[in-house]
C-alpha positions as CSV (number, residue, x, y, z in Angstrom):
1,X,-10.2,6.6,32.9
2,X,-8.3,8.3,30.4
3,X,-4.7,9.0,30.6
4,X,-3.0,12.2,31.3
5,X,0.0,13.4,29.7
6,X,1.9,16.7,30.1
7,X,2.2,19.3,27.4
8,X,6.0,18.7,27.1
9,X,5.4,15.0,26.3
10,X,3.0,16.0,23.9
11,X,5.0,17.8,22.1
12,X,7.3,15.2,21.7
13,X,5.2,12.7,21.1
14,X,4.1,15.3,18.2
15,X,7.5,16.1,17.3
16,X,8.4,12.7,16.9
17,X,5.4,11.5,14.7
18,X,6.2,14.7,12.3
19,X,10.0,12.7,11.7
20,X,12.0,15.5,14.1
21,X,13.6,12.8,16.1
22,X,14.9,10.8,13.5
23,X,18.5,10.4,12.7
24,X,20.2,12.8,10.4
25,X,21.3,11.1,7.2
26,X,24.7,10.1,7.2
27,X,25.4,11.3,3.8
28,X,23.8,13.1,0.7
29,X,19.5,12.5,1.3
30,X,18.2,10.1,-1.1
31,X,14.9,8.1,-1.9
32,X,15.1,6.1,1.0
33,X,14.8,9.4,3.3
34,X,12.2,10.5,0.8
35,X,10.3,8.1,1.4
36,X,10.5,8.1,5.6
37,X,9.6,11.2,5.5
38,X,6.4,11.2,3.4
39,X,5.9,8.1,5.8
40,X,5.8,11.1,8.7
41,X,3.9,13.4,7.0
42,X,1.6,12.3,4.6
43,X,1.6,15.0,2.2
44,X,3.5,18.2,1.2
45,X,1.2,20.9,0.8
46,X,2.1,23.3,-2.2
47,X,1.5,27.0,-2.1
48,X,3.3,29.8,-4.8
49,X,5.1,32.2,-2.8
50,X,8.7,31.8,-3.5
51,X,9.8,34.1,-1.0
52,X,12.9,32.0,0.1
53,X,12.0,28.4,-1.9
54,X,8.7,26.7,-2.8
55,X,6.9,25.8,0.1
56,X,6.3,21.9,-0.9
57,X,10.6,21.7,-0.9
58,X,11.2,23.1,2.7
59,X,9.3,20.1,5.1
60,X,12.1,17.6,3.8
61,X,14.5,20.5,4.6
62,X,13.3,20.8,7.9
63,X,13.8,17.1,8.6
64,X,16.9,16.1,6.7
65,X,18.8,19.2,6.1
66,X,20.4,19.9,2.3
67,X,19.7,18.1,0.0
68,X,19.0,18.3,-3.7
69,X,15.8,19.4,-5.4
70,X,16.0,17.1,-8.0
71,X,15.4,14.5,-5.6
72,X,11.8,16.0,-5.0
73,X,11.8,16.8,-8.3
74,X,12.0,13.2,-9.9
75,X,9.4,12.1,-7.5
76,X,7.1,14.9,-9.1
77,X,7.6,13.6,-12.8
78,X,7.1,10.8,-15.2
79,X,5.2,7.8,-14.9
80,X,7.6,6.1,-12.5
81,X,6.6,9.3,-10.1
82,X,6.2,8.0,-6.5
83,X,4.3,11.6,-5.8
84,X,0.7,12.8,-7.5
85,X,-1.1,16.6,-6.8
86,X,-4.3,16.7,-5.4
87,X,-6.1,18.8,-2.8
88,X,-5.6,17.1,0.3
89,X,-5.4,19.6,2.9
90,X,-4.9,22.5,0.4
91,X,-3.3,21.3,-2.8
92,X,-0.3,19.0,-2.0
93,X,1.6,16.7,-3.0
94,X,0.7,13.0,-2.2
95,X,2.1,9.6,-2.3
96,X,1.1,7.8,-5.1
97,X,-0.5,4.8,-3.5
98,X,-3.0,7.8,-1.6
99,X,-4.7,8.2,-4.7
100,X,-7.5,5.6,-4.4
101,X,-7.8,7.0,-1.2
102,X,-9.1,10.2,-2.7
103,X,-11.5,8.9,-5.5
104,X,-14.2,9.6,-3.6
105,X,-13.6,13.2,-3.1
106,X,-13.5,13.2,-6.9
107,X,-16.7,11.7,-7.5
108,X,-18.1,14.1,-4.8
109,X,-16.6,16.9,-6.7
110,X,-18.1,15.7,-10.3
111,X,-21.5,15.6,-8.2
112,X,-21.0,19.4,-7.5
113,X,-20.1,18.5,-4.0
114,X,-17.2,18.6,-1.9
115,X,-15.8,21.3,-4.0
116,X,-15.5,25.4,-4.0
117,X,-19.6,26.7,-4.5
118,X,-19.0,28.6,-7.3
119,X,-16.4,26.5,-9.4
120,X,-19.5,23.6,-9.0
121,X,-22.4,26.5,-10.5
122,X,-20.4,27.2,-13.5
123,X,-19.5,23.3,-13.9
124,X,-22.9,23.4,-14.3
125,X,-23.6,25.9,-16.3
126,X,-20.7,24.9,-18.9
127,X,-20.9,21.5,-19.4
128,X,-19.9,22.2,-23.0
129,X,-16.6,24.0,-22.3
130,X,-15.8,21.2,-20.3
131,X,-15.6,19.2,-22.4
132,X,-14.1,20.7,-25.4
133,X,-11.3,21.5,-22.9
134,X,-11.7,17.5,-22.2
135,X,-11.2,16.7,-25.8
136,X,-8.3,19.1,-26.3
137,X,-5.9,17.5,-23.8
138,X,-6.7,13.6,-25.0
139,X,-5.9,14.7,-28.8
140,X,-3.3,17.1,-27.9
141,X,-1.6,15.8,-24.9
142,X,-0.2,18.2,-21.8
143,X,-1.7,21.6,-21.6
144,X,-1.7,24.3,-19.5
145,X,-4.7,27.1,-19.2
146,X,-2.5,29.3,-20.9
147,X,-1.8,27.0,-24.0
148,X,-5.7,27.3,-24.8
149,X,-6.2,30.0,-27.1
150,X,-9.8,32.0,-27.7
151,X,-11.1,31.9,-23.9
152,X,-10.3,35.3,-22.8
153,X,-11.6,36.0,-19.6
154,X,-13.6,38.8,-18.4
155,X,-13.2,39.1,-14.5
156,X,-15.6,37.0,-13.0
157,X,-14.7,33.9,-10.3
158,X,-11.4,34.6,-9.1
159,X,-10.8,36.0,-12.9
160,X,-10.1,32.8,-14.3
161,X,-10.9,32.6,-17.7
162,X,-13.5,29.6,-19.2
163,X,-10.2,27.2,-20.0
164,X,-9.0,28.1,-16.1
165,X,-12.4,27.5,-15.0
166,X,-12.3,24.1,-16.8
167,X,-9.1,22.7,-16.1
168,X,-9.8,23.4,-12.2
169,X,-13.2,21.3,-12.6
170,X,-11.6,18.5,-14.4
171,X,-9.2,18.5,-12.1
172,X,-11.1,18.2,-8.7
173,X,-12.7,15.6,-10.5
174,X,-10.2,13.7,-11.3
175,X,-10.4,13.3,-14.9
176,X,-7.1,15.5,-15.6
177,X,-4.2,15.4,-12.9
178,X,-0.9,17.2,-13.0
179,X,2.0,16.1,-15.7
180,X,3.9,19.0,-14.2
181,X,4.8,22.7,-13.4
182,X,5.8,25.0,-16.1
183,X,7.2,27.7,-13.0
184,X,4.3,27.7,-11.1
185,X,1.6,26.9,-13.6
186,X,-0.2,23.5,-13.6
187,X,0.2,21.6,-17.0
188,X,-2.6,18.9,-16.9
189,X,-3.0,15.6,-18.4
190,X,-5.1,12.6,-18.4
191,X,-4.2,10.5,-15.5
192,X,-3.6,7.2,-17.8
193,X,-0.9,9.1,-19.3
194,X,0.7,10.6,-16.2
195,X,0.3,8.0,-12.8
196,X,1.9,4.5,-12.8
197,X,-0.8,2.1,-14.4
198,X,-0.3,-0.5,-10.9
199,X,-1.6,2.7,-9.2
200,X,-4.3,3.2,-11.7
201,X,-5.4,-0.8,-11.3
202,X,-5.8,-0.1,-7.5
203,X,-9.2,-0.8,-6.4
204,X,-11.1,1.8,-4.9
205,X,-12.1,1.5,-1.3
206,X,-15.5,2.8,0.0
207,X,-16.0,6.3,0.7
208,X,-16.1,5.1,4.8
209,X,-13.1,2.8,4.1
210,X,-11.3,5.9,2.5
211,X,-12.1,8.2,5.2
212,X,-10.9,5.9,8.0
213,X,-7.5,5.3,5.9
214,X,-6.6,9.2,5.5
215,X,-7.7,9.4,9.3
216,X,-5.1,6.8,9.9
217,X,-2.7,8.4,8.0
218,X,-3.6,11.6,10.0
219,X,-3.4,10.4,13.3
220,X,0.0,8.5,12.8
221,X,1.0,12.3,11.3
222,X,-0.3,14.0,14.5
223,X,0.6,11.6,17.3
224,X,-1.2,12.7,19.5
225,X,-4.2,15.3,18.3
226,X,-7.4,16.6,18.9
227,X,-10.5,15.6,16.7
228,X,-10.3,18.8,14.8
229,X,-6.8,18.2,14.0
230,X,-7.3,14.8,12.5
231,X,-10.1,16.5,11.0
232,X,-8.2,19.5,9.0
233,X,-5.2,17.3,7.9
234,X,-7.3,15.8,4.5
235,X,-10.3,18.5,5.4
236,X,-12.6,15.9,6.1
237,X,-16.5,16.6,6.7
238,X,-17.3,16.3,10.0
239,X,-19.6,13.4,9.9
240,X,-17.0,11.8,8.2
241,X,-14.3,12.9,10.7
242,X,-16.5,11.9,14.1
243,X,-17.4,8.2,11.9
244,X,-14.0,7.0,11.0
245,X,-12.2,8.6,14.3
246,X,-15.1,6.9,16.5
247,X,-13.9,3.1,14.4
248,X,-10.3,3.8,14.9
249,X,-11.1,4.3,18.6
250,X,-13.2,1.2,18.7
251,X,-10.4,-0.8,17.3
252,X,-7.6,0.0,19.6
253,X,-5.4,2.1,17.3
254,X,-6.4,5.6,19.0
255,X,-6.6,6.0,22.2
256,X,-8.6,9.0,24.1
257,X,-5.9,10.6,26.2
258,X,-6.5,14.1,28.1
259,X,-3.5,16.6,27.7
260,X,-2.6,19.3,30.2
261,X,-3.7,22.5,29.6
262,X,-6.0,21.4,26.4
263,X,-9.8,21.6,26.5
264,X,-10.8,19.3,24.3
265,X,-10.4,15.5,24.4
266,X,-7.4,13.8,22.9
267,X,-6.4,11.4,20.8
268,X,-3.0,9.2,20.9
269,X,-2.5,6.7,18.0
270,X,-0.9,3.2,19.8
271,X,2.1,3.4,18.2
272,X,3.1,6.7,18.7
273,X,6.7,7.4,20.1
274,X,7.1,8.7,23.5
275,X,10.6,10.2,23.4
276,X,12.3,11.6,26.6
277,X,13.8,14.8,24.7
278,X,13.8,15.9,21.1
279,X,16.7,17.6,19.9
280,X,16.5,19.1,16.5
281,X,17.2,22.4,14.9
282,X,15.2,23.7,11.7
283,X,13.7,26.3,9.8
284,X,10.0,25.7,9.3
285,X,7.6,26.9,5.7
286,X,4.7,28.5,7.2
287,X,2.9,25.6,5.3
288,X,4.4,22.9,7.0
289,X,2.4,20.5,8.7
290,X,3.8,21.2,12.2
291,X,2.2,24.1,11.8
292,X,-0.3,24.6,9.2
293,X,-2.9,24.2,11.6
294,X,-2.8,27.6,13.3
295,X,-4.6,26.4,16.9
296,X,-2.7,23.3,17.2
297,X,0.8,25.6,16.9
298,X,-0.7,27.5,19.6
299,X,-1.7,24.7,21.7
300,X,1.3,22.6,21.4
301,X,3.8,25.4,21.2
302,X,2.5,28.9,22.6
303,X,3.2,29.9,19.2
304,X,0.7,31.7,17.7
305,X,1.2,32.3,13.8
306,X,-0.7,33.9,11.0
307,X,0.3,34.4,8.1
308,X,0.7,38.4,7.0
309,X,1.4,38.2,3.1
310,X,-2.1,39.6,2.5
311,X,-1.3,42.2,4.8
312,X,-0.7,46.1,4.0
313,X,3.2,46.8,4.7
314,X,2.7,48.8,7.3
315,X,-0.2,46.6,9.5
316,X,2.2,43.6,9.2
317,X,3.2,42.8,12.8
318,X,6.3,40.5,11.7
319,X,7.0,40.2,8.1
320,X,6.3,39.3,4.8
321,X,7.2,35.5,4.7
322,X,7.5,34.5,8.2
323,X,9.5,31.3,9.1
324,X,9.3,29.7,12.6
325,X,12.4,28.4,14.3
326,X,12.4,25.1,16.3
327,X,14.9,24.5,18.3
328,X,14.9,21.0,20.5
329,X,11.3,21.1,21.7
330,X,10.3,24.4,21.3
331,X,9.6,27.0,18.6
332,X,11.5,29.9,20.0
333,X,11.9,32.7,17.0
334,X,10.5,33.6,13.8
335,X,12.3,35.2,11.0
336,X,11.2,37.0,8.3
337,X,13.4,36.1,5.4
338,X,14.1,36.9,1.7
339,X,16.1,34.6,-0.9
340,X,17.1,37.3,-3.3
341,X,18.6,35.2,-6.0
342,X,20.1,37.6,-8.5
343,X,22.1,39.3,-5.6
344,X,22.8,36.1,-4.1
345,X,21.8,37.3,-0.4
346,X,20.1,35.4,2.2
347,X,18.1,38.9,3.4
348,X,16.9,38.8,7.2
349,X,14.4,41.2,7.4
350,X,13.6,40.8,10.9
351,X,13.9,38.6,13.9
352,X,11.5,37.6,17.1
353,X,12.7,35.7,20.0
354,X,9.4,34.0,21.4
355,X,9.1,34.8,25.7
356,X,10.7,31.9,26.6
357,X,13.4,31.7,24.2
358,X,16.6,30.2,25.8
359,X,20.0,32.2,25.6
360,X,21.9,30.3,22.7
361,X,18.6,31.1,20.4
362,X,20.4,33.7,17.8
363,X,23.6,31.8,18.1
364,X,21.4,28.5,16.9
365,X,19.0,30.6,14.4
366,X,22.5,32.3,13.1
367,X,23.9,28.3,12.3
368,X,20.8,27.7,10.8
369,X,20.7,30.6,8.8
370,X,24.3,29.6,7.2
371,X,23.3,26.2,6.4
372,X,19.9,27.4,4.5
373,X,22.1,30.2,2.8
374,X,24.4,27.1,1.5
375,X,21.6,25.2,0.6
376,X,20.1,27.4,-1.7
377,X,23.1,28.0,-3.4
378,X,23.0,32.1,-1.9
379,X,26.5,33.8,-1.0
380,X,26.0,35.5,1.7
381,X,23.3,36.8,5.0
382,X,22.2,40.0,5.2
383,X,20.8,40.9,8.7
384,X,18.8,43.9,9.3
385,X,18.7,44.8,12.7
386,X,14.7,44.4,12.8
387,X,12.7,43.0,15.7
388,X,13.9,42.2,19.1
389,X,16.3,39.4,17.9
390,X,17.9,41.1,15.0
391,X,20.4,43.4,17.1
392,X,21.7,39.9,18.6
393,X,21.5,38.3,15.2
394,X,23.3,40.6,13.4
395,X,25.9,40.5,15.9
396,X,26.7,37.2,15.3
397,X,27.1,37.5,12.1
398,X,30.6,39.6,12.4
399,X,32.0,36.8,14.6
């Protein structure tokens, strides 16, 4: 018979496996934590609103508290990186040792598959362009599209010009990677040039061996999770998914577990923790994997979350850029939040308290609110008296 657990264990359990019930550092975060953390997680996913900060920065935030970009940074650049970009679950950052791991997704996407329909036609159609843009980075070294002069282009696929158009197919196929970000802009290089060469020298699994890898990785990431979950993490195919969760299963390391109130079978990995109580405070990116998969937010936390960037002003039911609040085991707010830089001012939009919310949750939100403020180097908060939190919130403020 399976087991049973309650939804309170289960989102410990998933608390736990995403690094939230880890110790706080005892001083200034360094590679170490780094490193524990991308041991949680897996992957950072990257996105380009800057709203408040990057969204790749924020999950070691969450976890650690302040600590300095350049940390993050470092792990990004030169060829003693310990990080590579890639599209994992959306584009992300990845540890480096991952990369074998997603050869065959490049191989698939040289084959036209496993890759966005109509970036695969016009690979097709412009094999040429290809590789011109091919032969430009080898004999010129890093480029970005916008260093390519003489490809202007006229609306088309997303209204990337030919050079954008190329540089994206090279790059799902793993034949240019990222040297780094100019702002937000890829500059690409040849990976020979860019990754560590014992990373390079890795053998590459099978595409099965692969696939049952990133599952593991997924599954230690989750804790506990249902199939789709393990499925969306590396955005698997779904014959792939039910193949490598079905050997994982065979072999002991995940165990099919039922979980109260969930309608769909379970999955807890064997050496998932099975804390008591979580206790944890943090600011979450609407990208972070806690969260990123909208129906596991909702059936973990009652939280359900969309994103409303695309959104007209006035349909927007929260906010612009829309952070959830955790506090212990729960997410009990969101705030909608604005790092306006040349002011210096942390700007509170708005404020939600989620049904349950306990009392202290502006008091704890307000804390939190300080300690992002310092972090990102801001002067002072803002509050606008927006949504049903943002009276309480703003009274705290003048205490």
């Amino acid at each position: 018979m399976k087991e049973k657990l309650s939804l309170g264990l289960a989102r410990r359990v998933a608390l736990a496996a995403q690094g939230f019930a880890d110790p706080a550092p005892s001083g200034s975060p360094d590679r170490r934590h780094l490193a524990r953390v991308l041991a949680r997680t897996g992957l950072f996913q990257i996105d380009s609103v800057s709203a408040v900060i990057r969204a790749h920065y924020m999950p070691l935030y969450s976890r650690l508290g302040p600590y300095p970009l350049a940390l993050l940074d470092k792990a990004t650049l030169t060829r003693k990186r310990t990080l590579f970009e890639y599209w994992a679950h959306e584009a992300s950052y990845l540890p480096v040792t991952t990369y074998p791991l997603m050869r065959w997704r490049m191989e698939r996407a040289a084959c036209g598959q496993d890759i966005y329909s109509g970036l695969a036609r016009w690979a097709e159609a412009n094999k040429a362009p290809i590789e011109t843009i091919y032969n430009e980075v080898m004999q010129r070294g890093a480029l970005a599209a916008s260093d390519i002069d003489g490809h202007k282009g006229s609306g088309g696929w997303w209204g990337w010009s030919e050079a954008k158009h190329a540089f994206e197919w090279l790059f799902w196929a793993g034949r240019l990677t990222t040297a780094y970000r100019r702002g937000f802009e890829r500059v690409y290089d040849v990976p020979e040039r860019v990754l560590p060469q014992a990373v390079l020298d890795l053998p590459t699994p099978s595409p099965q061996d692969a696939h049952r890898e990133l599952l593991r990785i997924s599954a230690k990431a989750h804790g506990i999770a249902t199939y789709a979950c393990l499925r969306d993490y590396f955005r698997l195919s779904p014959a792939d998914t039910k193949r490598g969760i079905d050997e994982l299963v065979e072999n002991g390391e995940l165990l099919p577990v039922s979980v109260e109130g969930w309608n769909r079978p379970a999955f807890l990995h064997r050496d998932a923790r099975l804390p008591r109580k979580i206790e944890a405070r943090a600011l979450l990116a609407p990208f972070d994997p806690l969260v990123f998969e909208r129906s596991r937010a909702e059936s973990l936390f009652g939280f359900r979350y969309r994103i409303e960037i695309y959104t007209p002003a006035q349909k927007r039911q929260y906010g612009y850029y829309v952070l959830p609040f955790l506090l212990n085991e729960a997410i009990v707010a969101r705030v909608d939040l604005k790092a306006d830089r040349p002011a210096g001012v942390l700007r509170v939009h708005a404020a939600y308290a989620e049904p349950d919310a306990p009392p202290d949750t502006a008091a704890e939100l307000f804390e939190e609110l300080k300690r992002m403020r310092d972090w990102l180097g801001l002067e002072r908060i803002e509050i606008t008296p927006a949504g049903d939190l943002g009276s309480l919130l703003k009274r705290h403020a003048f205490h």
